[in-house]
Every structure is written in C-alpha cells, then in structure tokens.
C-alpha positions in Angstrom: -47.4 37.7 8.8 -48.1 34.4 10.8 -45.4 32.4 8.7 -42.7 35.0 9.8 -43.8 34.7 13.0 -43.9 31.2 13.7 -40.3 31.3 11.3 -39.3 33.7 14.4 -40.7 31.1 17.2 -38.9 28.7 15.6 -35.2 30.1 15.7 -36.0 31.1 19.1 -37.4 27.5 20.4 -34.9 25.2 18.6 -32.5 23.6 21.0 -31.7 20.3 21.8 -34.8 18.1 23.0 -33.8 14.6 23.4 -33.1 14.9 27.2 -36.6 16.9 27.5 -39.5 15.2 29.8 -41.6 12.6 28.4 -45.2 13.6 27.6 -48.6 12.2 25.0 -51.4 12.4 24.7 -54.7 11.5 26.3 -58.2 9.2 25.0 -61.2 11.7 24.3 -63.0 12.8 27.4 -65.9 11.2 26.8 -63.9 7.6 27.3 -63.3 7.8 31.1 -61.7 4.5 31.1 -57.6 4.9 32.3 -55.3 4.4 29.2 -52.3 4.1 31.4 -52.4 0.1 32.4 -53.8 -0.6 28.2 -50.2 1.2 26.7 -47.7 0.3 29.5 -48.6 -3.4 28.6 -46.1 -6.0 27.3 -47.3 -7.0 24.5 -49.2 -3.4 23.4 -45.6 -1.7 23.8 -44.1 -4.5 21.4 -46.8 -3.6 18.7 -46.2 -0.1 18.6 -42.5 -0.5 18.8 -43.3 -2.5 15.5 -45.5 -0.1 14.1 -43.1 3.2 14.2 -40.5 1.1 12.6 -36.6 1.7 13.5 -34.9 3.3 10.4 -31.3 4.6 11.2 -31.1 7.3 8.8 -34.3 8.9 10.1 -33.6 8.7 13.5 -29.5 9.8 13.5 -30.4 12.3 10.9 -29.0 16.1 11.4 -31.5 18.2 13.4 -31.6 21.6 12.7 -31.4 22.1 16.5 -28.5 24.4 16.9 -26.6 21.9 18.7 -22.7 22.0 17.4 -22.0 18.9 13.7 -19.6 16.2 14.9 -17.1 15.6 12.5 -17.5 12.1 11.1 -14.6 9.4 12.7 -13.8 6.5 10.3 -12.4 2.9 11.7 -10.9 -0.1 11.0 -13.0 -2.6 13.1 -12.7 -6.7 13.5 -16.0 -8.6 13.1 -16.4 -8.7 16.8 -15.7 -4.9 17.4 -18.4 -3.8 14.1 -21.0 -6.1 16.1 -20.1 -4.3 19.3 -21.1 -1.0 17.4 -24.0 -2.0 15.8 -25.6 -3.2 19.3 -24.6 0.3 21.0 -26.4 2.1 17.8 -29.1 0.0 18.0 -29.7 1.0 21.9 -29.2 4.4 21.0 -31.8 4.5 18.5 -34.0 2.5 20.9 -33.7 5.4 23.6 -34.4 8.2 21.1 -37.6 6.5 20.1 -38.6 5.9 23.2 -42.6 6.6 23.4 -43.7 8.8 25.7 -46.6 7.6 27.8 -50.4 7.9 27.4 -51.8 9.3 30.6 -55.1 10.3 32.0 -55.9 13.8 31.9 -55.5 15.4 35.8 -58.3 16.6 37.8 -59.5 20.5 37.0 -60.7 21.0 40.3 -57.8 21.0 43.5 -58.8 19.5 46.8 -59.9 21.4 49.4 -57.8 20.8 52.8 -59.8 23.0 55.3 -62.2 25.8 55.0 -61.9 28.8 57.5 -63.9 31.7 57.4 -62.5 33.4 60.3 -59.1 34.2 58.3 -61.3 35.9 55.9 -59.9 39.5 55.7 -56.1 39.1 56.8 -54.7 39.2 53.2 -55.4 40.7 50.1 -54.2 38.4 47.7 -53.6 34.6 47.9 -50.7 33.3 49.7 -48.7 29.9 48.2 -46.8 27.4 50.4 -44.3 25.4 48.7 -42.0 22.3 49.8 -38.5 23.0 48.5 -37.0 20.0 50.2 -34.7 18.2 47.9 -35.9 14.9 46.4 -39.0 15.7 46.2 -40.4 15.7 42.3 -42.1 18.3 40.6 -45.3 16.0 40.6 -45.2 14.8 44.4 -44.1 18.2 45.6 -46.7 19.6 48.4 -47.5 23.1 47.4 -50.8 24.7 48.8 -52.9 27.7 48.7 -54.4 30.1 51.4 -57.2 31.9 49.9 -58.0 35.3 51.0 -61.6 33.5 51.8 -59.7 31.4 54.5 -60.1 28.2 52.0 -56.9 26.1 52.2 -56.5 24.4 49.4 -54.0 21.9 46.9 -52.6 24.4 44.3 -54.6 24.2 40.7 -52.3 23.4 37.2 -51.4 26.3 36.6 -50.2 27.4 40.1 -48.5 24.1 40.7 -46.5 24.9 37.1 -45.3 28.2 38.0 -44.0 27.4 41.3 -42.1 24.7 40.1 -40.6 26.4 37.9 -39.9 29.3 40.0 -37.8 27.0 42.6 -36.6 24.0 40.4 -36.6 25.2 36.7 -36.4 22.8 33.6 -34.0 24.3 31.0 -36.5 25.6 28.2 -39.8 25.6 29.6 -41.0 29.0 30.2 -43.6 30.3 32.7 -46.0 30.6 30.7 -47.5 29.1 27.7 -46.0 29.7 24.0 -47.8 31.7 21.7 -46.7 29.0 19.1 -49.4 26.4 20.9 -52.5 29.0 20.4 -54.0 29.7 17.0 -53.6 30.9 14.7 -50.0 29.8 15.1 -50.2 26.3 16.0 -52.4 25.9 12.9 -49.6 27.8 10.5 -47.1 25.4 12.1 -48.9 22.5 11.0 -49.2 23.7 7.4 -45.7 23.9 7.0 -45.5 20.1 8.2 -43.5 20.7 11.5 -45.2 18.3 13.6 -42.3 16.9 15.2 -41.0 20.8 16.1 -44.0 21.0 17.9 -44.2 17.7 19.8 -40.9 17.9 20.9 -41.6 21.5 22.2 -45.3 20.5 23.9 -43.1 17.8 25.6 -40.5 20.3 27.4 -43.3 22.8 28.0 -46.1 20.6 29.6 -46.5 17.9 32.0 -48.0 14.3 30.2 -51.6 15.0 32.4 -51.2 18.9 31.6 -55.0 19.6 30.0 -53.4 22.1 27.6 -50.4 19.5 26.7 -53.9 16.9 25.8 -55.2 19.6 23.6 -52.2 20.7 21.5 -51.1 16.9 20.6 -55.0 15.8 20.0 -54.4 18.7 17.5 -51.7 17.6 16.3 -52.2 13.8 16.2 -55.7 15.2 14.2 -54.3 17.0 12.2 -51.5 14.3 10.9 -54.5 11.5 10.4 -56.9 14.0 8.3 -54.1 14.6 5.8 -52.7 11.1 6.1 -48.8 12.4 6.7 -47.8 9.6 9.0 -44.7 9.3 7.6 -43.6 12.8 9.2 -43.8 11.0 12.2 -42.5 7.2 11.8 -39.5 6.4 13.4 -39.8 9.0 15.9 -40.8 8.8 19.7 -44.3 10.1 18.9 -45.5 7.7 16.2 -46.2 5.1 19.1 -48.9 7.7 21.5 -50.1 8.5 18.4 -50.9 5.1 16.9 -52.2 4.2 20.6 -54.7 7.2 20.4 -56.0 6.0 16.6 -56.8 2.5 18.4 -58.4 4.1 21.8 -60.5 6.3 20.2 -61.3 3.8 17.5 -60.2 5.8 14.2 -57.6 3.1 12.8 -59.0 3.3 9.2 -57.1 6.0 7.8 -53.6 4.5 9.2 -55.0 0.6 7.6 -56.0 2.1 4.8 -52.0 3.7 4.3 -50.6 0.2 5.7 -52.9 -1.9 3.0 -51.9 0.3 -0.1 -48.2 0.3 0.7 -48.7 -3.3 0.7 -47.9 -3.6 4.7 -49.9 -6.1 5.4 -47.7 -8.0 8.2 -48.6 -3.8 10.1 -52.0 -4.0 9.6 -52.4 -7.3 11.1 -50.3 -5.7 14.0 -52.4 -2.2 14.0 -55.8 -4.6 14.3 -53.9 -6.8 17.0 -53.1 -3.5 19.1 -57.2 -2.5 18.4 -58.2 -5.2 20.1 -56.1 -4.9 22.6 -57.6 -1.2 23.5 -60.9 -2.4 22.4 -61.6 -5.6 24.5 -65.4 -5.2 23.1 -64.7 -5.3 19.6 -66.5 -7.9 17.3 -63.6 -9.0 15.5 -61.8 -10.0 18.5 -63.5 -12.3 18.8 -62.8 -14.7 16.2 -59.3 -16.3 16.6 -57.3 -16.2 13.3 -53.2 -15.7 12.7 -53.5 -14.7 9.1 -52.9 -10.9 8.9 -54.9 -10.6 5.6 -58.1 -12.4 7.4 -57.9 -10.6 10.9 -58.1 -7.3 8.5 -61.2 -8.5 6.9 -62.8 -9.6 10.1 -62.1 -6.1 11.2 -63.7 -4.4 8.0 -66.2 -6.5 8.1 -67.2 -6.1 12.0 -65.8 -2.8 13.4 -64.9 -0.9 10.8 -66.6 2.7 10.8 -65.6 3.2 7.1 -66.0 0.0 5.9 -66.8 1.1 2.2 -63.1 2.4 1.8 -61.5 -0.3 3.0 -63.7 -3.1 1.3 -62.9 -1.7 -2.0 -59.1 -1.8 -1.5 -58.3 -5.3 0.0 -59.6 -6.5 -3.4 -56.2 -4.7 -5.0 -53.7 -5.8 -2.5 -55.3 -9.3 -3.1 -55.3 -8.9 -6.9 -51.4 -7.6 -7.3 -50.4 -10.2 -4.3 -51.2 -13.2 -6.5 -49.7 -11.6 -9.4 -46.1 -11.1 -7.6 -46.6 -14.6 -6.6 -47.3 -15.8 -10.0 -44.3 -13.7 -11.3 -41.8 -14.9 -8.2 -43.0 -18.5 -9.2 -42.1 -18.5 -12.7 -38.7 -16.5 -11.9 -37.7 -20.0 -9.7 -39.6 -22.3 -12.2 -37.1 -20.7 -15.0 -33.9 -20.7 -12.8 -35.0 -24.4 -12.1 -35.2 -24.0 -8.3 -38.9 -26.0 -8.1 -40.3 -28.3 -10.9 -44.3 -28.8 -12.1 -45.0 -31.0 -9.3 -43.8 -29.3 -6.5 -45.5 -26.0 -7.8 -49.0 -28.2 -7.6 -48.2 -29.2 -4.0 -47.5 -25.7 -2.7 -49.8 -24.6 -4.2 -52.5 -26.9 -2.7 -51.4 -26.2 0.3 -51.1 -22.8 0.2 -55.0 -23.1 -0.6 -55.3 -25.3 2.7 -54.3 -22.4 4.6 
C-alpha cells in the first residue's frame, strides 16, 4: 500500500526543480564546530567538484519532470562556432551541478525581546507581526510573536516558515511538511532508489538550516553509504554535500573502498585530500606525500576506522596495476615504441619514486 502511495506522491510532486533553493546537509550534532567556512573553501570546492565528476549524458538526461521534450535542432557549425557551444554546455552543466551548501543547523530556541506580564490576559491566542516590506528575504525578514503570556519574542522555525509562505510564496513548497519525508514513506522511497526525487524535493520544501531538512538528507546521505549506491548520485548537485558529510563526520571508507576497486585511484587521493582538509587533527595529515597510492595507505594505516577492509584490497589494485603495466609495456616493446634499455631506465626510476 505504501508503494502506491509514494507512486501517488510522486506524480503529484514532480515538476521542474532546477530553479528550486539551494539546501544540504548538516555535520552530526555532536561536532559543534561550523562546517560553513570548511566547504565554501577554494580548494575544498575544487575537490568535490572533482569528486562528482561532470558526465553530459547524466546530467542533460530526460527528467521525468513533466516539463514539455524539446525537439532536437541539428547544425552545421565552423570550428570556432562548435567550440563556442561546447563552452556554453559546459557552463550549463556547471550550474546544474552546482552543490548546495553545508550549513549549521539553526538555533531551536527563538530570542526573547521583552517579557511583560501585564499584557497577560488581553488575547486568547498568539498574535504574529510580520515585515512585508519588499527586499527584504525570507531569512532576514523581522517577524515576531506576542504571546498571550505578554512574552515578545523572534518567531520559532516553524512560525517563521508559514508566514513566509503565507506573504511571499515559493512555487511548490507547501505549508506544511510532506507526508513523503515521514516514515514509513521516506523509507519506501529509498527502496525504490529515488534519492535524487527526494533531495531535489527536501531542497524546495526546506530552508539549508531547516532541523527537519538536516534529518531527511542525513537519511538519505545514510542510506546511499550503507548500501554503497553512489553512483545514483554522481554527477548531480548532491554528490558534493554528500561527500563533504562522509569527510566531516569521518566515514570515508565505504566511498575509498568504491574509489580503490573501480581502480580510481587519482579520487581517492582527492577524497583523502578533502579528509584532511575537514579533519585538521588527522594523523595522516601529517606526513607530506603527492603519490595518491601512498597518501591512501597513510590514511589506512593512521585514521582509518575500518582499516581491515581497506588493507586487504590495496593489495589487488597493487597486484592488477603492475600487471596492466607489464602488459602496456610489452604492447610498446612489440610495436617498437621503447627498446631493452630504455625499459631498464624507466623502470629504475619509476622504483625511485
């Protein structure tokens, strides 16, 4: 019964979500550091750009969104022109995968502006003030609370969500929260793979510091590293927060593990780069190394919480890496491109390095 409803949720959710606000997902909340200032840095937004990988087909693929085919247009192009096109694709791509950020989750508890008893009694119910003056965002906007106590206070989450959108609504958020984000729902949706359905919906719903936005993605993000399925996610805008996420709350190994067997190595490197990037107090950042296939070792051997796994695979990648080596050397040796004594000399320098 749950799969025909969520199939019901689904034809009644799907529009188009590209233009929808930007959102992620939030460190655990026992790390009370701010992740903010760690993923909005240069070099930590040019790993993860890395790490989602750009693949066109993926990423211009048809979405099943409701939003009308356009029919294909074919032309004749000069070399100039066709490299004129491929740079507006490629910026186009770039904008569709663009990562949402990685905030802290928002205070519970709403400041208290002035208490006065003496008001106590004048109303039944609470009374909400709201600044409706234009250019003011929904995140700045002042919107306070008279309590029937005489308490006059900032309006919570939830009040602060309705009244926005009561004055300045956001095409397809509702007032209130989805049944598809509440179990046993949410965990149907997941079964049937649609994790992208349901990021791109949590995004439109929820603010990024929204405590029930935090919960659904960490669900999410959970569920997609238990079962290993990060390729329902790569080249899309929520690979990045979610690789960012593995590496703050240090629970890489599944994601190296997937890197190292597909023979990645060049990413894993990267993924332990960005570690130690969210991890200034790691042991293996300490040692200094630019070999991708040493800094992963250092990282077994220092940080890793399931070492065991990981030890017994480098072994393999090293094992079939010397034997396409072998069999890329003797493919040049027969075609003639490198002689006996050049063969020596790379390789003694290869063992050098």
């Amino acid at each position: 019964m749950y799969r025909r409803i969520n199939l019901l949720l689904m034809d009644f959710y799907k529009r188009p979500t590209w233009n929808c606000r930007l959102c992620s997902t939030a460190p655990r909340a026992t790390d009370e550091r701010d992740p903010r200032p760690f993923f909005f840095d240069q070099h930590v937004q040019k790993l993860l750009k890395t790490l989602t990988r750009v693949d066109y087909e993926k990423i211009f693929a048809t979405r099943r969104d409701e939003t009308p085919l356009k029919l294909p247009e074919f032309k004749f192009m000069t070399d100039e022109e066709l490299a004129e096109a491929r740079e507006e694709i490629g910026k186009k791509a770039n904008r569709r995968i663009q990562m949402p950020p990685v905030v802290k989750i928002r205070s519970k508890e709403p400041k208290v502006l002035v208490k006065e008893p003496e008001l106590q009694g004048y109303e039944e119910t609470n009374l909400v003030f709201t600044d409706i003056s234009f250019g003011k965002s929904n995140r700045n906007r002042i919107i306070v609370v008279r309590e029937t106590n005489g308490t006059l206070r900032h309006a919570n989450s939830n009040e602060r969500h309705r009244m926005n959108q009561i004055y300045f609504p956001i095409t397809g958020r509702e007032m209130h929260t989805p049944r598809m984000f509440c179990n046993p729902y949410l965990k149907d949706l997941l079964e049937q793979g649609k994790f992208e359905f349901v990021l791109d919906r949590a995004c439109l719903q929820f603010e990024p510091d929204d405590p029930e936005y935090h919960r659904v993605t960490k669900q999410v993000y959970s569920y997609v590293n238990k079962l290993r399925k990060f390729d329902a996610l790569r080249s899309t805008r929520h690979f990045g927060p979610l690789v960012f996420q593995l590496a703050w709350e240090n629970n890489i190994d599944s994601l190296l593990l997937e890197l190292i067997e597909s023979e990645n190595m060049e990413e894993a490197g990267k993924l332990v780069r960005l570690y130690h990037k969210v991890q200034p107090d790691a042991k293996s950042r300490q040692e200094t190394t630019e070999n991708d296939l040493q800094l992963v070792k250092l990282y077994v051997e220092l940080d890793s919480p399931d070492r065991y796994m990981l030890s017994g695979v480098i072994p393999k990648y090293e094992e079939m890496y010397k034997e396409k080596e072998r069999l890329k050397r003797g493919i040049m040796k027969a075609h003639g491109l490198i002689d006996d004594e050049q063969e020596v000399q790379d390789q003694n320098e290869k063992s050098k390095t």
